[in-house]
VORO-155825 format. One record per atom (N, C-alpha, C): y, z, x; residue number from 1; atom name. Coordinates in steps of 0.1 Angstrom, whole numbers, always signed. Layout:
BEGIN
[pt [Y,Z,X],NUM,'CA']
...
***
This chain:
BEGIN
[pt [+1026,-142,+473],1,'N']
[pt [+1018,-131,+480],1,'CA']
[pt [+1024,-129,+494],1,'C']
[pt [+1022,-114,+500],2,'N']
[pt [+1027,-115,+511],2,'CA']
[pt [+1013,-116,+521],2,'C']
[pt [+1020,-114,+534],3,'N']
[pt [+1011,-115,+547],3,'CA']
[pt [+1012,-96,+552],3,'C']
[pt [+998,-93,+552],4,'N']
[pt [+1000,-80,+557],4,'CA']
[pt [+1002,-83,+573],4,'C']
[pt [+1005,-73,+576],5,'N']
[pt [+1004,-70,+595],5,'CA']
[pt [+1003,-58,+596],5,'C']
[pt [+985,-58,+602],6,'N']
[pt [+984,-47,+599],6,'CA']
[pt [+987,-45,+622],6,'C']
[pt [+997,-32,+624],7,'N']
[pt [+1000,-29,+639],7,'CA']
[pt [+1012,-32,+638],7,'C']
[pt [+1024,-22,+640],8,'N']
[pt [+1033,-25,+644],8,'CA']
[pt [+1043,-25,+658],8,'C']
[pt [+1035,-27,+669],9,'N']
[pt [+1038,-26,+682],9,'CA']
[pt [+1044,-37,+689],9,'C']
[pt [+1039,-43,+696],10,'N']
[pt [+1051,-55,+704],10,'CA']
[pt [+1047,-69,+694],10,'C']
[pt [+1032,-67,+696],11,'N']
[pt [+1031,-81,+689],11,'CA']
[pt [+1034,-79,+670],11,'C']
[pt [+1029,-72,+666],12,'N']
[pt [+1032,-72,+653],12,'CA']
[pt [+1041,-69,+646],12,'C']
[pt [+1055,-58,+656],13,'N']
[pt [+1068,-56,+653],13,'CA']
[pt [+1079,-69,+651],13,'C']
[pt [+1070,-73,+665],14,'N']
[pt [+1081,-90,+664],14,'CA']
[pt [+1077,-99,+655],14,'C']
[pt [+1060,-100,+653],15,'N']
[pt [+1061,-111,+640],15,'CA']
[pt [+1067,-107,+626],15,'C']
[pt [+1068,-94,+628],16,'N']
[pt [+1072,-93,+612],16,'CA']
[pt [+1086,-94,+610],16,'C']
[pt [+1092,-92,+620],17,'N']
[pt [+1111,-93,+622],17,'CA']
[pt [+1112,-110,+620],17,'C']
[pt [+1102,-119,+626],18,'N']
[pt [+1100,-132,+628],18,'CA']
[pt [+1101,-138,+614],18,'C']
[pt [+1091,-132,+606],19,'N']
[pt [+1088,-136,+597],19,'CA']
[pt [+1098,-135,+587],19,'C']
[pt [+1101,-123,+582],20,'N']
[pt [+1118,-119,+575],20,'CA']
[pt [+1128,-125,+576],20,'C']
[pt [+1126,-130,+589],21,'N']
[pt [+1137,-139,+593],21,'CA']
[pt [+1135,-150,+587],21,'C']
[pt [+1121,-159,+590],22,'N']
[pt [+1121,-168,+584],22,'CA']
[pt [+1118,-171,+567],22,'C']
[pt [+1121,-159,+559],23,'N']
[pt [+1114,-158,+542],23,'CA']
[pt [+1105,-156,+543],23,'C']
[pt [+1095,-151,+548],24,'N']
[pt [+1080,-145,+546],24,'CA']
[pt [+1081,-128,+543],24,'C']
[pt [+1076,-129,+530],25,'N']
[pt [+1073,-109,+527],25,'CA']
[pt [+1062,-105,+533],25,'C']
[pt [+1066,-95,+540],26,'N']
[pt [+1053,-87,+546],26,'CA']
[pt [+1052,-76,+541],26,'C']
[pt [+1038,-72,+541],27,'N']
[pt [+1037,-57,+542],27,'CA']
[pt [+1029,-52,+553],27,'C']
[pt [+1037,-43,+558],28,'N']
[pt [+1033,-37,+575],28,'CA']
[pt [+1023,-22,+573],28,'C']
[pt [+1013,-20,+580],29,'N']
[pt [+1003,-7,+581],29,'CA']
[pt [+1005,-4,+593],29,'C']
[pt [+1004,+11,+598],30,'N']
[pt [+1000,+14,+612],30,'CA']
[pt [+992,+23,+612],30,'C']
[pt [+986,+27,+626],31,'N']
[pt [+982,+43,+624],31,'CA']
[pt [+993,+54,+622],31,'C']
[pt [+1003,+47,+628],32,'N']
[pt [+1013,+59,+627],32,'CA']
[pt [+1019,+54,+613],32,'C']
[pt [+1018,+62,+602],33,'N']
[pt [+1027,+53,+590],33,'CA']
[pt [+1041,+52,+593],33,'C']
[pt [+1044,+64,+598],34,'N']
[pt [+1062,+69,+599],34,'CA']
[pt [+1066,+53,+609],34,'C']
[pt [+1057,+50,+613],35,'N']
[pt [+1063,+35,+622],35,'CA']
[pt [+1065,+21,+616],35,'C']
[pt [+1058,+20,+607],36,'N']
[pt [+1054,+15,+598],36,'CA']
[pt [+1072,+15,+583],36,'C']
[pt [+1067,+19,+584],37,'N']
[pt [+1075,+28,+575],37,'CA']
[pt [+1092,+27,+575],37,'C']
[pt [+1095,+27,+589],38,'N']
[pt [+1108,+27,+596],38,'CA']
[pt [+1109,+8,+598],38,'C']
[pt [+1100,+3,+600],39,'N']
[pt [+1101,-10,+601],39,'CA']
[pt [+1104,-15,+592],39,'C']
[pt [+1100,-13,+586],40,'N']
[pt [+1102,-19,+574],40,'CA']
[pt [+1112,-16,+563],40,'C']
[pt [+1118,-6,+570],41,'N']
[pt [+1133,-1,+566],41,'CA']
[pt [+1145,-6,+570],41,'C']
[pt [+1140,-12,+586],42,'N']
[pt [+1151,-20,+592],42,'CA']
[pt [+1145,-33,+591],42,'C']
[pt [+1139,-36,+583],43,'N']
[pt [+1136,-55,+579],43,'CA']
[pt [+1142,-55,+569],43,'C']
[pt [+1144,-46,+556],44,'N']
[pt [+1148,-48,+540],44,'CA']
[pt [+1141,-53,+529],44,'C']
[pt [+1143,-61,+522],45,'N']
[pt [+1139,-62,+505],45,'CA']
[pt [+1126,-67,+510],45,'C']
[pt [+1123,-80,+525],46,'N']
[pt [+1109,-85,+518],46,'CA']
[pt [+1099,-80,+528],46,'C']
[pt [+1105,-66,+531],47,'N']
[pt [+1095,-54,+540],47,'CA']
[pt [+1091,-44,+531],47,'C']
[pt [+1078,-42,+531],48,'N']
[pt [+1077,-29,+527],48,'CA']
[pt [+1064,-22,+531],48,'C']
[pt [+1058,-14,+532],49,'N']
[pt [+1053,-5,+546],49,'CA']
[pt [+1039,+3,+530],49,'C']
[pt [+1030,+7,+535],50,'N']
[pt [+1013,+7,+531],50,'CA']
[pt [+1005,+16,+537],50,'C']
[pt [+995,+17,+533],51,'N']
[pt [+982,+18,+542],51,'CA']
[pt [+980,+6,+547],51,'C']
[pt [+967,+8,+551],52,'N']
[pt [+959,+0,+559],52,'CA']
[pt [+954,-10,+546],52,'C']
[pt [+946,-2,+538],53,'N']
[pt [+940,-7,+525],53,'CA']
[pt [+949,-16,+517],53,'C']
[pt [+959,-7,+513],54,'N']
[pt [+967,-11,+507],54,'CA']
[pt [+976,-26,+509],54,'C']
[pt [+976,-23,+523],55,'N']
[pt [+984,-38,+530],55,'CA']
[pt [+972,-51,+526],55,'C']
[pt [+959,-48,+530],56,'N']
[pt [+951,-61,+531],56,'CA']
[pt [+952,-62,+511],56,'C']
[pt [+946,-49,+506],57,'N']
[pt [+946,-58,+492],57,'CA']
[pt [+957,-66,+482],57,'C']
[pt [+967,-63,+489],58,'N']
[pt [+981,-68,+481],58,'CA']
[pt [+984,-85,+489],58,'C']
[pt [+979,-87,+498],59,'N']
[pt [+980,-98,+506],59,'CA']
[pt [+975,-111,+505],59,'C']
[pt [+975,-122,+505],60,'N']
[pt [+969,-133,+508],60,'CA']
[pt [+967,-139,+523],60,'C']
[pt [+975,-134,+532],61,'N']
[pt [+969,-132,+546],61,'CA']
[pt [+970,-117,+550],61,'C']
[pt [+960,-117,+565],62,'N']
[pt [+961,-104,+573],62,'CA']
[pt [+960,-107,+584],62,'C']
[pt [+970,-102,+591],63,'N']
[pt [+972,-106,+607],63,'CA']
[pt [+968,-91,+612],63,'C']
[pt [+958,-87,+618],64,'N']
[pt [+955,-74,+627],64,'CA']
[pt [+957,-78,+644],64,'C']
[pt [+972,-72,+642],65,'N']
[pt [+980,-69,+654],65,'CA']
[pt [+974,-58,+662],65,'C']
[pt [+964,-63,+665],66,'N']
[pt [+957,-45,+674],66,'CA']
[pt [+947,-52,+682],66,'C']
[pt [+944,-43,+691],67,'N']
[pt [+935,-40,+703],67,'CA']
[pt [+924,-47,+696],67,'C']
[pt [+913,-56,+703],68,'N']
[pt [+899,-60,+696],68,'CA']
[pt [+892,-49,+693],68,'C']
[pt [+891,-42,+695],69,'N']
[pt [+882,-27,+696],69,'CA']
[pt [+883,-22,+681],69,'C']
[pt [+896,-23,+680],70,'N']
[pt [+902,-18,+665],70,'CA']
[pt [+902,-22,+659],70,'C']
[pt [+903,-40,+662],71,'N']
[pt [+905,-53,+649],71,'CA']
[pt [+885,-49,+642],71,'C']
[pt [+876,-45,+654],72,'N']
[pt [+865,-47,+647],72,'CA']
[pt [+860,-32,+640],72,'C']
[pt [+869,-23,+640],73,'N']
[pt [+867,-9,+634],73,'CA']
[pt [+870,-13,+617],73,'C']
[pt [+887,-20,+619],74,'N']
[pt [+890,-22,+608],74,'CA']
[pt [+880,-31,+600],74,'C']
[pt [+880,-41,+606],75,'N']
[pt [+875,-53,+597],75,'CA']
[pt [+859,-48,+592],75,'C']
[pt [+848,-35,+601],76,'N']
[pt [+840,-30,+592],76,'CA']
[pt [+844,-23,+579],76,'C']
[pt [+856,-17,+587],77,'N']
[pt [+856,-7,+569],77,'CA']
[pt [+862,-15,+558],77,'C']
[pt [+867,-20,+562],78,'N']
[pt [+875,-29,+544],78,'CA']
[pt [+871,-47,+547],78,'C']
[pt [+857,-49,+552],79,'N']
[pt [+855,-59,+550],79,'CA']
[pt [+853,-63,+533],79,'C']
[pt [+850,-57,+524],80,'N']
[pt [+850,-62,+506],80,'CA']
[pt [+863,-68,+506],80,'C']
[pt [+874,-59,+514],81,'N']
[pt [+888,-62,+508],81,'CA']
[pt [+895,-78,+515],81,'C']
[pt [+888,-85,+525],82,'N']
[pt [+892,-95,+529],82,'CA']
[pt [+883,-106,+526],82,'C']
[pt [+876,-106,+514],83,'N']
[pt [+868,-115,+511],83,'CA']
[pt [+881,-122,+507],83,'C']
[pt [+879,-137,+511],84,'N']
[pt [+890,-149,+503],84,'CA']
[pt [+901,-144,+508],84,'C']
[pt [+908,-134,+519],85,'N']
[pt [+917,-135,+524],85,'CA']
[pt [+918,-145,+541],85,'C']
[pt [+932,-151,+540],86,'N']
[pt [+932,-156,+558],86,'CA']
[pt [+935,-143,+564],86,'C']
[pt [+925,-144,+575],87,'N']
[pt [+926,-136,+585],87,'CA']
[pt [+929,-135,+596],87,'C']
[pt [+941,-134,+598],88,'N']
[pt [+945,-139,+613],88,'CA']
[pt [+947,-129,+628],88,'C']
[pt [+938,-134,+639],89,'N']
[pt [+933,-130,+649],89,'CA']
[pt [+942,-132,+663],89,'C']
[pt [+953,-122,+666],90,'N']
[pt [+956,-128,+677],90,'CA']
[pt [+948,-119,+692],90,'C']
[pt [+942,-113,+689],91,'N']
[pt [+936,-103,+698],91,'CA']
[pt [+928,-111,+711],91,'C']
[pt [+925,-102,+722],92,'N']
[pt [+921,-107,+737],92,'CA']
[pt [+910,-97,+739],92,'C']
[pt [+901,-107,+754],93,'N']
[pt [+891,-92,+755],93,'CA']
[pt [+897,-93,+762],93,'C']
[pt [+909,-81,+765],94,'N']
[pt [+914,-73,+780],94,'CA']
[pt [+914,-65,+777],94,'C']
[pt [+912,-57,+790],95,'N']
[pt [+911,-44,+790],95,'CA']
[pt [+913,-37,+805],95,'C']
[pt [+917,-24,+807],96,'N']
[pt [+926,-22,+823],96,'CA']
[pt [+916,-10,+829],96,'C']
[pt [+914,-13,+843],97,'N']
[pt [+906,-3,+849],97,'CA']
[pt [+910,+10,+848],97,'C']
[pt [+906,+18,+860],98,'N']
[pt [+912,+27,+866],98,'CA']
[pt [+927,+25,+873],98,'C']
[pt [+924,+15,+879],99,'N']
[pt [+937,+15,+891],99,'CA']
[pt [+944,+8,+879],99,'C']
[pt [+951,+3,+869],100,'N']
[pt [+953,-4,+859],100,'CA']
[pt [+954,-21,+861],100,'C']
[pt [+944,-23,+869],101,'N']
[pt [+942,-40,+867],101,'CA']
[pt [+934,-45,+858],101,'C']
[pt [+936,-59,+851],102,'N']
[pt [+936,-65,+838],102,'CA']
[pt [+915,-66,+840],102,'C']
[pt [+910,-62,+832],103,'N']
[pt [+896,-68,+831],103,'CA']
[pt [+890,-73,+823],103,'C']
[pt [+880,-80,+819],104,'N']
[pt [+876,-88,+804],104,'CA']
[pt [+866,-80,+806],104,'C']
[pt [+868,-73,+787],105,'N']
[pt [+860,-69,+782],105,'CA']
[pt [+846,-72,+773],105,'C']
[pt [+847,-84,+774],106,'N']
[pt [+835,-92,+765],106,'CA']
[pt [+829,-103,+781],106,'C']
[pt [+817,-111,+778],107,'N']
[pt [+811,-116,+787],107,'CA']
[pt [+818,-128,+791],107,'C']
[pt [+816,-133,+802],108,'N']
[pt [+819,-148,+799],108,'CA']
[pt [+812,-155,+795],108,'C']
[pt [+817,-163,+789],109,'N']
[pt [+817,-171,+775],109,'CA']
[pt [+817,-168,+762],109,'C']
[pt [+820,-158,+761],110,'N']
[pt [+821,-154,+750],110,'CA']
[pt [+836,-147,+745],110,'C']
[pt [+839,-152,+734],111,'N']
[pt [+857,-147,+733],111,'CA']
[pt [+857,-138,+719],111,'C']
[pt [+870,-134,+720],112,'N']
[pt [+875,-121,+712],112,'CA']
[pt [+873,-133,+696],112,'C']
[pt [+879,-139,+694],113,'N']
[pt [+879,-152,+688],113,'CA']
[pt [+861,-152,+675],113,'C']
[pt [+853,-154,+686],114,'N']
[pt [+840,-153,+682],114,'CA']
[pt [+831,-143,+672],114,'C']
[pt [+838,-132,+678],115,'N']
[pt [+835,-115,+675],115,'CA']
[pt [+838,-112,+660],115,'C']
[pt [+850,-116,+661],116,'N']
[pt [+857,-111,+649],116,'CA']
[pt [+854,-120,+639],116,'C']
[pt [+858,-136,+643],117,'N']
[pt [+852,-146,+631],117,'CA']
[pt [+836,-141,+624],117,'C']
[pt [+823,-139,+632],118,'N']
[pt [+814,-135,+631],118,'CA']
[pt [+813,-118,+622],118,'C']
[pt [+824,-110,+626],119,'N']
[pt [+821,-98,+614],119,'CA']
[pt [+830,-101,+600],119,'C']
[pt [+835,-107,+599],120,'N']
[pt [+845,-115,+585],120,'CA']
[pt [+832,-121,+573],120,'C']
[pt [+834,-116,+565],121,'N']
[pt [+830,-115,+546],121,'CA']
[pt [+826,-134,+546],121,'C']
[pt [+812,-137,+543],122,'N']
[pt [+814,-154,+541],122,'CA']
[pt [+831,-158,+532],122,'C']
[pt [+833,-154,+524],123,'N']
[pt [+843,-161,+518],123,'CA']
[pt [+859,-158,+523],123,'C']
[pt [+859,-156,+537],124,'N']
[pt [+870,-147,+545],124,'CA']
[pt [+872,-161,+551],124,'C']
[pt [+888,-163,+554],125,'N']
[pt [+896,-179,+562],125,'CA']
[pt [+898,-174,+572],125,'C']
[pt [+893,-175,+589],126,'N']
[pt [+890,-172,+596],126,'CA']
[pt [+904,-181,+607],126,'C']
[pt [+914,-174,+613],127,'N']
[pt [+922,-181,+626],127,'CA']
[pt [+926,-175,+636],127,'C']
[pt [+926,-178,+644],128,'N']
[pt [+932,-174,+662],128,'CA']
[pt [+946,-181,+660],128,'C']
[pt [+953,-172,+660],129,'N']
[pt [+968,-177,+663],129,'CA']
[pt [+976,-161,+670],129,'C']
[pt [+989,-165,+674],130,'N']
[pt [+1000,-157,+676],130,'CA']
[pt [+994,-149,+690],130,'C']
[pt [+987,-144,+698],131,'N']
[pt [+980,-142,+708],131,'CA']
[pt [+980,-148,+720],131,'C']
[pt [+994,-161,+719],132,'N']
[pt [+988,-171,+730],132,'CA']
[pt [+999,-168,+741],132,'C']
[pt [+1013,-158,+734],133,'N']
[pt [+1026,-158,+740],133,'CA']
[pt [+1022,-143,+747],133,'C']
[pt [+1027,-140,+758],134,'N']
[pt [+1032,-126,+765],134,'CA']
[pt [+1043,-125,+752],134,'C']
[pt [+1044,-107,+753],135,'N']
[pt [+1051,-99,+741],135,'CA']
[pt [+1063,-106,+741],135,'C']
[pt [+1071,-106,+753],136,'N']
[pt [+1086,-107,+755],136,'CA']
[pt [+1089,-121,+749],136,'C']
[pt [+1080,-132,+755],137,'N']
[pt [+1082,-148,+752],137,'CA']
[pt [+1081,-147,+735],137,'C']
[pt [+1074,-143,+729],138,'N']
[pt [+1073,-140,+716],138,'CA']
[pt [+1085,-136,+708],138,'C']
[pt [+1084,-125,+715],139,'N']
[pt [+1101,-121,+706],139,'CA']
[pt [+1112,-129,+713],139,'C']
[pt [+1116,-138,+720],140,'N']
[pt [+1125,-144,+727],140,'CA']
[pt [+1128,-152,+719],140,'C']
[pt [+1115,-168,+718],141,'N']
[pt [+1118,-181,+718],141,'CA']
[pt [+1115,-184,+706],141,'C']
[pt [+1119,-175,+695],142,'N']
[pt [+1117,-181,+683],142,'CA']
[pt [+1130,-192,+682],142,'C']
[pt [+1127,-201,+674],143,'N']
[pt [+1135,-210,+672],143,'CA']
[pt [+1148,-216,+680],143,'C']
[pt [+1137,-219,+693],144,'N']
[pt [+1141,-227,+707],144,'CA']
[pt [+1144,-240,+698],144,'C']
[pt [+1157,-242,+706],145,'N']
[pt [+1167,-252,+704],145,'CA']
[pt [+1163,-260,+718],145,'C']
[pt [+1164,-273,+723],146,'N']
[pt [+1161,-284,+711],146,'CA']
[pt [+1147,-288,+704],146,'C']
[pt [+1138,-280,+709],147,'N']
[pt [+1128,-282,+708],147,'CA']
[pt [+1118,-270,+708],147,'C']
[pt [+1114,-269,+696],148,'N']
[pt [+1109,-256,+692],148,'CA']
[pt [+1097,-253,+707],148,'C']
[pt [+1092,-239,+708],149,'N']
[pt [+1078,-241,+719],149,'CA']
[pt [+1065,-241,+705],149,'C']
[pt [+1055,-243,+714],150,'N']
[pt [+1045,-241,+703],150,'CA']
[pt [+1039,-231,+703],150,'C']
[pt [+1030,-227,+694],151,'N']
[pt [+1021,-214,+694],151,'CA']
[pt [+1009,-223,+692],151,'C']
[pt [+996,-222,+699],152,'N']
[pt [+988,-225,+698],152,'CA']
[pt [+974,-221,+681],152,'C']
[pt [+966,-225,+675],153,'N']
[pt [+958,-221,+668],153,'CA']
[pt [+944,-224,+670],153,'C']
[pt [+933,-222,+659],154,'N']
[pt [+924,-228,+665],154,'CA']
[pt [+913,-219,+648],154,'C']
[pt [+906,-229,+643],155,'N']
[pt [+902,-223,+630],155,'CA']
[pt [+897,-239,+628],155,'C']
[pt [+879,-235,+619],156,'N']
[pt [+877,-245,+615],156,'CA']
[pt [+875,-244,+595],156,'C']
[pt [+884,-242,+598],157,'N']
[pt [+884,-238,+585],157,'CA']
[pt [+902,-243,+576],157,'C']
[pt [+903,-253,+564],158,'N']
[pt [+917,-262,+560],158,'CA']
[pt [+921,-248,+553],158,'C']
[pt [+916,-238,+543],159,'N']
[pt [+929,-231,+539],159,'CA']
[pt [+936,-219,+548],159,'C']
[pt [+927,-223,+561],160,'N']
[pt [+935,-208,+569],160,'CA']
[pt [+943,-217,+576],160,'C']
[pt [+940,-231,+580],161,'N']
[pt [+951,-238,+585],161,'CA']
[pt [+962,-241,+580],161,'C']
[pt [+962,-243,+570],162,'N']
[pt [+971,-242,+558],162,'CA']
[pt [+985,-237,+562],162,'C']
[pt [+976,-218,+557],163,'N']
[pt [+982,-211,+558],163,'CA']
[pt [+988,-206,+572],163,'C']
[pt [+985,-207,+585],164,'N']
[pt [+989,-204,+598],164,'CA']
[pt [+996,-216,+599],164,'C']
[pt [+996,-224,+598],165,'N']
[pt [+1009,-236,+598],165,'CA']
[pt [+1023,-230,+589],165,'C']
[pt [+1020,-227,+577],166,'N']
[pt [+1032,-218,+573],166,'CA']
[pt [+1039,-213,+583],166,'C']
[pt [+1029,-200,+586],167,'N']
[pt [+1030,-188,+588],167,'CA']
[pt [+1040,-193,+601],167,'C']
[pt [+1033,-201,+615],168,'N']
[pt [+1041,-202,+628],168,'CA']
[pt [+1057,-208,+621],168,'C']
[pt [+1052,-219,+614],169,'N']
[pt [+1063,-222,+616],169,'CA']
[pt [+1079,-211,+607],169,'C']
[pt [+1075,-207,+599],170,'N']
[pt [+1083,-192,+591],170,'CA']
[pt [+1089,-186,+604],170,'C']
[pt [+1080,-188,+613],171,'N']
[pt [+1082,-173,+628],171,'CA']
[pt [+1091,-183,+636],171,'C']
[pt [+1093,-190,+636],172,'N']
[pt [+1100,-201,+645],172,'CA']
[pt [+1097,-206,+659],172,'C']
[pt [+1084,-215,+655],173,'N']
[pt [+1077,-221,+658],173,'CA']
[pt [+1071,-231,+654],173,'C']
[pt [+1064,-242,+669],174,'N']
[pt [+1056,-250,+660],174,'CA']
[pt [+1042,-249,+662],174,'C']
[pt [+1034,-252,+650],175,'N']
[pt [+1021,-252,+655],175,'CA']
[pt [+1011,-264,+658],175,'C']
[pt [+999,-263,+667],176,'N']
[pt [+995,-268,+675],176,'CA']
[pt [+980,-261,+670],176,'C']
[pt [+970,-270,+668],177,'N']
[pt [+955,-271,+662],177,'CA']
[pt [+951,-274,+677],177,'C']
[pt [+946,-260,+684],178,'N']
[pt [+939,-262,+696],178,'CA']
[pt [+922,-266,+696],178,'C']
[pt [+919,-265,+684],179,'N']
[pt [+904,-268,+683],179,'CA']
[pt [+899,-258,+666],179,'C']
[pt [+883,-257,+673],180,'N']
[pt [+879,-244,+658],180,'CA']
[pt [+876,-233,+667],180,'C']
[pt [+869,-225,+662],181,'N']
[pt [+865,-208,+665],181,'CA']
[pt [+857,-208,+678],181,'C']
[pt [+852,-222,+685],182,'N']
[pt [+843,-221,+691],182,'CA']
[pt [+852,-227,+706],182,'C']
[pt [+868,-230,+702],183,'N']
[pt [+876,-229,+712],183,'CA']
[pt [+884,-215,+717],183,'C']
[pt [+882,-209,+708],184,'N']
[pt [+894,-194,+710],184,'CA']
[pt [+897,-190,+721],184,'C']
[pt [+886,-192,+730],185,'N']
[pt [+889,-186,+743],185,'CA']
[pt [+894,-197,+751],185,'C']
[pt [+896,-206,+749],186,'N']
[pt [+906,-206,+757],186,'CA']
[pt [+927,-208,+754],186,'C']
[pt [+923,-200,+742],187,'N']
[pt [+936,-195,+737],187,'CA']
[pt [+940,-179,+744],187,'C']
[pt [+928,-173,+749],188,'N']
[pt [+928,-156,+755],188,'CA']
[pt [+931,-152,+766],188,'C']
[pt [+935,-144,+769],189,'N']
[pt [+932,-138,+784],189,'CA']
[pt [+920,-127,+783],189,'C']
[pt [+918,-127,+797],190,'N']
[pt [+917,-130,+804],190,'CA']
[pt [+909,-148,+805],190,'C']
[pt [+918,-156,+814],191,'N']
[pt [+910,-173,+817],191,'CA']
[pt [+913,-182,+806],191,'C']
[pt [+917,-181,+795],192,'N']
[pt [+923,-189,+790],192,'CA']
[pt [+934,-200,+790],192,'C']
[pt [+927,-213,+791],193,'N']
[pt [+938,-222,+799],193,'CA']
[pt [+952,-227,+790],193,'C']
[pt [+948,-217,+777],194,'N']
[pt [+966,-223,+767],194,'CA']
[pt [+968,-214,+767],194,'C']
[pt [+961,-198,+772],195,'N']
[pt [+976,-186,+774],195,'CA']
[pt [+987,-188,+781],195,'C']
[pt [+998,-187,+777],196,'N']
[pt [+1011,-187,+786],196,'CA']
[pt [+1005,-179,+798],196,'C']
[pt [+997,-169,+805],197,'N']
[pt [+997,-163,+819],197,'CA']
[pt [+990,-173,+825],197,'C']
[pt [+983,-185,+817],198,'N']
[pt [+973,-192,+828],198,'CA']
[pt [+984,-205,+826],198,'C']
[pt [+993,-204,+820],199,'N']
[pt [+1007,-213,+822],199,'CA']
[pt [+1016,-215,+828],199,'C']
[pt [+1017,-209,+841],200,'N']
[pt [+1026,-200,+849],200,'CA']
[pt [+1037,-198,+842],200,'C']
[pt [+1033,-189,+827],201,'N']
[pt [+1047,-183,+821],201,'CA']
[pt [+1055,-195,+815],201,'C']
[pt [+1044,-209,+815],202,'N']
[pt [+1054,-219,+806],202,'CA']
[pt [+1053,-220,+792],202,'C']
[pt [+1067,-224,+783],203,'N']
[pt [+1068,-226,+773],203,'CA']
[pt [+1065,-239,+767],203,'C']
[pt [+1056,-244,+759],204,'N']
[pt [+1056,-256,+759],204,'CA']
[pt [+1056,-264,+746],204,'C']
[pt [+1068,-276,+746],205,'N']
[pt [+1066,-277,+735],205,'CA']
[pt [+1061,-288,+727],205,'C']
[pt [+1060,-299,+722],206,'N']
[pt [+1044,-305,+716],206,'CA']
[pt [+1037,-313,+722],206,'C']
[pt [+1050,-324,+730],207,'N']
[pt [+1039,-331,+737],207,'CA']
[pt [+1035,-325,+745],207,'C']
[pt [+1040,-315,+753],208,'N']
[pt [+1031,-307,+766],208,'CA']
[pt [+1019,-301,+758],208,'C']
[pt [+1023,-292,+751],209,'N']
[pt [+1013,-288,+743],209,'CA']
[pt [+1002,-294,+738],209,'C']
[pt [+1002,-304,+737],210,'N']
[pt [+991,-316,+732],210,'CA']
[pt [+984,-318,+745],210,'C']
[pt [+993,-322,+751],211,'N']
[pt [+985,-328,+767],211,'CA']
[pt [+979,-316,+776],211,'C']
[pt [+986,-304,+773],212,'N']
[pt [+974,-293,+780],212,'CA']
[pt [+961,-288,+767],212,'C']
[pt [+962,-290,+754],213,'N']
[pt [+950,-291,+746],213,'CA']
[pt [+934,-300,+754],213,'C']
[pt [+947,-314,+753],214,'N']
[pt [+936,-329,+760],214,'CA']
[pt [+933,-323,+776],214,'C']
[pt [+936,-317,+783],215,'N']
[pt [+936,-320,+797],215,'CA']
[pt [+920,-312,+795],215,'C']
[pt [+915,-298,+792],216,'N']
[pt [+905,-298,+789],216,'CA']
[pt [+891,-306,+787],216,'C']
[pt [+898,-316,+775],217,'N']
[pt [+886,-320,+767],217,'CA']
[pt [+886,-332,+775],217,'C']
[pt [+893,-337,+788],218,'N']
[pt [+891,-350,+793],218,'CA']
[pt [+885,-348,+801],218,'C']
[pt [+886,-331,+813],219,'N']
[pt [+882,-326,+826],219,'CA']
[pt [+865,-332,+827],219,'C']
***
């Protein structure tokens, strides 16, 4: 089975090049199909380009590479079609003013993480991953030599862990179990303390990554 991805823009263009790279078949959706489309033209045999519909029901995962706003448009209309699929969440509440500075769009305490897990089908595998890098570090540091960085996750739930353990590590990466759904935020921006921006831009790779998980749960 493949992994849909549904967005093909900074974050979802690079996981799916990530993934091809590492032997994962995807199938890619956009709004724009023609983008869609072309991506998957320059990935090859284990690319191939859908609807929106079409990508989640052929899939055994679905990564919605999009704005929160959109992840929750989608996930009302084809919630039937993600029953018993993993669903993977890398989405943030940000959002930019007028003058274009960064603002959270959900309350505090409350994260993008939360939202989405909560409109997902009971029998839907619910994870926060791929969300934790700025675009560029993402498409950069796949398969950092000597020592992979990590991507953070966070799901309480064993067959979406499963499967996002695959998945990072296919992208070239390692992964890192930051908690369940009721940690997400602080995988997010705005304030989240495992985003790389509240990292000063660090990459980190397992023991750091472990000891900024703990540094939390010790404060």
């Amino acid at each position: 089975m493949a992994t849909a991805i549904i967005g093909t823009g900074n974050i979802g263009g690079t996981l799916a090049r990530h993934l091809v790279r590492g032997g994962e078949p995807v199938v890619l959706a956009a709004k724009d199909e023609a983008n869609a489309a072309a991506l998957a033209q320059e990935l090859g045999e284990l690319a191939r380009a859908a609807s929106v519909e079409e990508a989640i029901a052929e899939a055994d995962a679905v990564v919605f590479a999009v704005w929160l706003d959109t992840t929750k448009e989608l996930v009302a209309t084809h919630t039937r079609l993600l029953q018993n699929k993993v669903v993977v969440d890398p989405s943030n509440p940000l959002g930019f003013d007028e003058s274009g500075q960064m603002i959270r769009t959900l309350p505090e305490g409350q994260s993008a993480g939360s939202v989405v897990a909560a409109l997902l089908p009971a029998g839907a595998h619910y994870a926060k991953a791929f969300g934790t890098l700025a675009a560029d570090a993402l498409a950069s540091a796949a398969n950092r030599e000597p020592e992979r960085a990590v991507l953070f996750y966070a799901t309480d739930d064993d067959a979406a862990a499963t499967t996002i353990e695959r998945l990072i590590h296919a992208a070239g990466f390692e992964p890192l179990k930051a908690g369940g759904v009721v940690d997400a935020g602080r995988m997010e921006i705005p304030g989240g303390d495992l985003h790389q921006y509240s990292l000063n831009g660090a990459l980190l790779d397992l023991d750091e990554a472990r000891g900024a998980v703990a540094a939390e749960l010790s404060a």
